[in-house]
N, C-alpha and C positions, 0 to 999 in steps of 0.2 A: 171484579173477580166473580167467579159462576159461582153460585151458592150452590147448585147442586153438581153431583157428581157421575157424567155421562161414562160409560163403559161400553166397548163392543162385546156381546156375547157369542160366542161358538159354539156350534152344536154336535155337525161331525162333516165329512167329506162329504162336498157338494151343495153343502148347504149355505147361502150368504151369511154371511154374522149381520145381528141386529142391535139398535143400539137401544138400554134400555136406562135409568137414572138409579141410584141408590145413593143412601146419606154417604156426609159426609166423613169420615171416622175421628175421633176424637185421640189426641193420643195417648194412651197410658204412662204412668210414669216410666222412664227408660225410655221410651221410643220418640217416634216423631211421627208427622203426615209430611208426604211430599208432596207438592201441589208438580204434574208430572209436565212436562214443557215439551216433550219429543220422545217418541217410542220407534226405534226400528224393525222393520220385520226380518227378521234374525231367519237363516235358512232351517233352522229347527223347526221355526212357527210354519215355514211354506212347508216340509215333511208332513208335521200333524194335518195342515190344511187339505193335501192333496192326500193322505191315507197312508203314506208309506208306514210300513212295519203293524206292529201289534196295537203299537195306542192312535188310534182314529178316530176316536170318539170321546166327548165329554162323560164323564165318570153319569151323570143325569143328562141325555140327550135333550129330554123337556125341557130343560131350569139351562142346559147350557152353562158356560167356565169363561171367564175371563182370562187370554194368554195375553200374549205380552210380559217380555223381561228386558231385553235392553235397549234401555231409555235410561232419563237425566232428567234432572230438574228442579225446585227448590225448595226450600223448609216452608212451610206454611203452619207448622203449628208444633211446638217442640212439648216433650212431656216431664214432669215434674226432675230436675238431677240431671237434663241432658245441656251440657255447655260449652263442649268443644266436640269437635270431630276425633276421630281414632288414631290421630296422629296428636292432636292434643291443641289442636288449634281452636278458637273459640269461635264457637257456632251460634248465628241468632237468624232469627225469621226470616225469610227474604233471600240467603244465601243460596247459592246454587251448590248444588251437591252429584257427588258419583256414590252410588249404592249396591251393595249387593244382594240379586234378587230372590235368596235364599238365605237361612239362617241356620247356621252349623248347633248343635246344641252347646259345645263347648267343653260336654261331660263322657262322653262315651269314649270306649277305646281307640276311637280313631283319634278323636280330637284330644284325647291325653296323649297320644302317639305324636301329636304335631302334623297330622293328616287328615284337618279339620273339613279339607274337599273332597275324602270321603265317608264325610259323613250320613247314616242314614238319615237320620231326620232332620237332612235340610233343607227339604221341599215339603217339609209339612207345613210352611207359613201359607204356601201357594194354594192349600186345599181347606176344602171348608163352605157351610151352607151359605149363598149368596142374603141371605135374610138375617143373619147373625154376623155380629162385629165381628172383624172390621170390615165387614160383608165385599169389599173388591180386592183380589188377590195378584191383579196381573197390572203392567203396564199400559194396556191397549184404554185407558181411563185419563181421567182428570185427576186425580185423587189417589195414592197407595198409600196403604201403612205400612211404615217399616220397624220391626220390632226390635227392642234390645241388643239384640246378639247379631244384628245386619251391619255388616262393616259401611260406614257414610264418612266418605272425604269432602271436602268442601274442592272445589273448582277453582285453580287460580284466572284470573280474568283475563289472564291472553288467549283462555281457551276457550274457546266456541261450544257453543249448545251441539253445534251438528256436529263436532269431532266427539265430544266427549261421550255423546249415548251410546257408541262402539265402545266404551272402555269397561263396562260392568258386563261383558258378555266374551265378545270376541276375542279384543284385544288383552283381556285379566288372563281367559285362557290360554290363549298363547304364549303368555310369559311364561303361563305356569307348565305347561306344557313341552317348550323349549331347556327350561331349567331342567326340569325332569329328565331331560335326554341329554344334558349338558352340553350344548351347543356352543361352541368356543371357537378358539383365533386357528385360526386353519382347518377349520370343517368346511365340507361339501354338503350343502344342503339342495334336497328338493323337494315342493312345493307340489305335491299334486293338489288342483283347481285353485283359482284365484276369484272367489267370492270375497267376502270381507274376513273372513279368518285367513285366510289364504293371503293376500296383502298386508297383510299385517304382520303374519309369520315371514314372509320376505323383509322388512322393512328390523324385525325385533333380531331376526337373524344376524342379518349383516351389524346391528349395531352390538351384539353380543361377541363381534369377535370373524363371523363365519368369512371363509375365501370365496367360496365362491357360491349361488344362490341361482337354482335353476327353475322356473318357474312353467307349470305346464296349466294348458287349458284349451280352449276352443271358440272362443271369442275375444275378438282382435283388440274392443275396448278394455276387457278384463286383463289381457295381456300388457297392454299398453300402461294401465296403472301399477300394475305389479313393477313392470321398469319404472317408474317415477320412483315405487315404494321401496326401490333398492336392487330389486332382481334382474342378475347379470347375463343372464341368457335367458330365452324365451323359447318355449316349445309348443306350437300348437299343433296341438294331434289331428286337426284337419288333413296336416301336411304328410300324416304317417299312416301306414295301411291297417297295422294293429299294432297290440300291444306291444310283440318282439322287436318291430322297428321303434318305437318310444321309450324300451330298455338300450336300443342301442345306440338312440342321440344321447341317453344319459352319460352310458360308457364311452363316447367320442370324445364327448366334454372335459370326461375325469380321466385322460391317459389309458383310458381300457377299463378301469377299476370297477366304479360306481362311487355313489353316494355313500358319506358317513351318516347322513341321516337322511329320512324321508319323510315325509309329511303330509298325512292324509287328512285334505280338508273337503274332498271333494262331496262326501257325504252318502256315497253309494259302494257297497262292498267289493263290487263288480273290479275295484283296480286297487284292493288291500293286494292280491298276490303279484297284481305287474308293479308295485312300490315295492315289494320286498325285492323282487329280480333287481331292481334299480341299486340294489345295496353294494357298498363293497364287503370284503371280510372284515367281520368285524361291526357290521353297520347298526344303525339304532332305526326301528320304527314306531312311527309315534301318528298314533289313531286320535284324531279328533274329532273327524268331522260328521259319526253316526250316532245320534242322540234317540235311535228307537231301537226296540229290540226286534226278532223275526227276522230278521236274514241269515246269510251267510257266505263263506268265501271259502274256495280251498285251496291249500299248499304245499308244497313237501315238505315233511318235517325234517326228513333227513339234511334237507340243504341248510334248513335252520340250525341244526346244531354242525354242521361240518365247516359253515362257515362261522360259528359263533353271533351271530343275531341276537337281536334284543327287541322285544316289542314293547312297547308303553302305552299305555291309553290315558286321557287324562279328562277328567267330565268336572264340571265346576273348577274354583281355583279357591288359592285362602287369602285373605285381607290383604293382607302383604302384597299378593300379584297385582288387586287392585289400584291399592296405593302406587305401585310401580307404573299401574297404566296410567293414571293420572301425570304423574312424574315426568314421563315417557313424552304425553303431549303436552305437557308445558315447555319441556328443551325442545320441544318438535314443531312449534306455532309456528306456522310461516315457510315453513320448511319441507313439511309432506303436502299433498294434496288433499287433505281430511273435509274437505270444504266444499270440494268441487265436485264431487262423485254420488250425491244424496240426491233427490229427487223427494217433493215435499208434496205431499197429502193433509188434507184436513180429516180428522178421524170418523167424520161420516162416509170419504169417500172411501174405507178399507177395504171394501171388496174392490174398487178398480185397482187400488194399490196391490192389493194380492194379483189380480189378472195380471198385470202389468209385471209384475214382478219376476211372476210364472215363466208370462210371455219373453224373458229378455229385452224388452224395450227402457229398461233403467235398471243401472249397475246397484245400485242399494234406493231402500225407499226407506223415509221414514213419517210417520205419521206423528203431526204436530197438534197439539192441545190448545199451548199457549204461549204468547209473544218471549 
């Protein structure tokens, strides 16, 4: 086991991350260290990378930030009172674990509301002087400390390392996400883009209940998995000249109507107003995939209320979603394709993993630590 603790540092758009060592955190009572086994590059992480929106820069360009959030990996060091997981199961060294990479406080009106995903200060674990405990904040490491108030399930062993690091990110979201829109037994759902939120919200859909599960994108691999992951018709918008012809394979689909819900994972504003089109009366939209601020999209509002519309957004998730994603891929081991679709990196090589990423030459990448 590495005695010290490697991390990639970011600095802002255009610049390579560098990889630099700092200790290794000790845990305080209540928490744990997680010695980290797999980090994926989450479409959030390529936004920041390539500059999209307002945050494109390390808060300290000089000293640079460790990202990295969904990853997996195991207990290496528990802190004084910690002995099962959050379901109540009994937790010791060595065990593999699903984490979440934020920590709600627990106290504030959101989270006495039971709305502990939006909470404001649950990314203050994530910030902080790289020289002061527990000095790495991100996944893109060896080593994270996970504090108190960080929901950690333990991993049942039918499930894979590479399935489960989508479950503290993507996969938690889109449960929570879906719930939020109450996606049920005879909805029409669609899927705008099939990255890894995007396959996954086809796959949670259909087993929540949904009829039918339309799935749109533009690369034929992406598409090809989204049907493995459940989605019953396939759109690629190579095939359509704009937007108005990709509202109208939606309305062929659903009898003329639209969609009861639609679902935006795509990550760019530019098709928040051709998903609402996609809508029937009545329909639910439900915003995921823009994790920066600085854009914008516009819409009629008047259609919005004549037809009765609903918008949702959902940014982080609570415990509960977690635990469900874990759930979710233990009935699921053998059964989805969670295995096949990663592409593995040694965490020196992050910049070709980023390029590579960029470039579409691998459907998901994740950058591996340790066996």
């Amino acid at each position: 086991m590495t005695a010290t603790n490697r991390a990639a540092l970011w600095f802002e758009p255009g610049r390579p991350f560098e990889i630099a060592e700092f200790p290794i955190p000790e845990p305080a009572a209540g928490g744990m260290t997680a010695r980290i086994t797999r980090s994926n590059i989450c479409g959030s992480d390529l936004h920041y990378y390539r500059g999209d929106g307002k945050r494109n820069r390390a808060a300290d360009p000089s000293r640079g930030v460790i990202q990295g959030h969904e990853g997996t990996g195991y207990v290496h060091a528990l802190g004084d009172g910690v002995v099962t997981d959050w379901s109540g199961a009994p937790l010791a060294e060595g065990d593999r674990i699903a984490f979440q990479y934020f920590c709600p406080c627990g106290r504030c009106r959101n989270c006495t509301r039971g709305m502990s995903e939006a909470c404001r200060q649950s990314f203050s674990v994530r910030q902080g002087p790289l020289d002061e405990w527990p000095y790495v904040r991100g996944t893109f490491a060896d080593y994270l400390y996970l504090h108190p108030g960080q929901a950690v399930y333990r991993v049942p062993d039918n499930v894979s390392d590479t399935a489960v690091a989508g479950a503290n990110c993507a996969l938690a979201q889109v449960i929570m996400g879906l719930e939020r829109v109450n996606v049920g037994l005879g909805d029409r759902v669609v899927i705008q883009g099939c990255g890894g939120l995007g396959v996954y919200a086809c796959a949670i859909a259909k087993e929540r209940g949904a009829e039918m599960v339309i799935a749109i994108d533009g690369l034929a691999d992406r598409l090809a998995l989204a049907a493995a992951m459940g989605a019953d018709h396939l759109i690629d918008f190579r095939q359509h000249e704009d937007g108005r012809a990709r509202v109208r394979a939606v309305k062929d689909l659903t009898d003329g109507l639209g969609a009861d819900v639609v679902v935006e994972v795509v990550g760019f504003a530019d098709v928040i107003d051709e998903g609402l089109r996609m809508l029937d009366w009545g329909g639910r939209y439900l915003e995921i995939g823009i994790p920066y601020t600085g854009t914008h999209f516009q819409c009629d509002p008047g259609r919005l209320t004549a037809q009765n519309h609903r918008i949702e957004a959902v940014g982080s998730y609570d415990a509960r979603s977690l635990r469900h994603a874990v759930e979710f891929l233990a009935r699921n081991a053998g059964v989805l394709p969670l295995d096949d679709v990663v592409v593995d990196y040694p965490l020196e090589q992050i910049n070709q993993a980023f390029e590579d990423q960029l470039a579409g030459k691998v459907k998901r990448t994740s950058l591996v630590m340790a066996p």
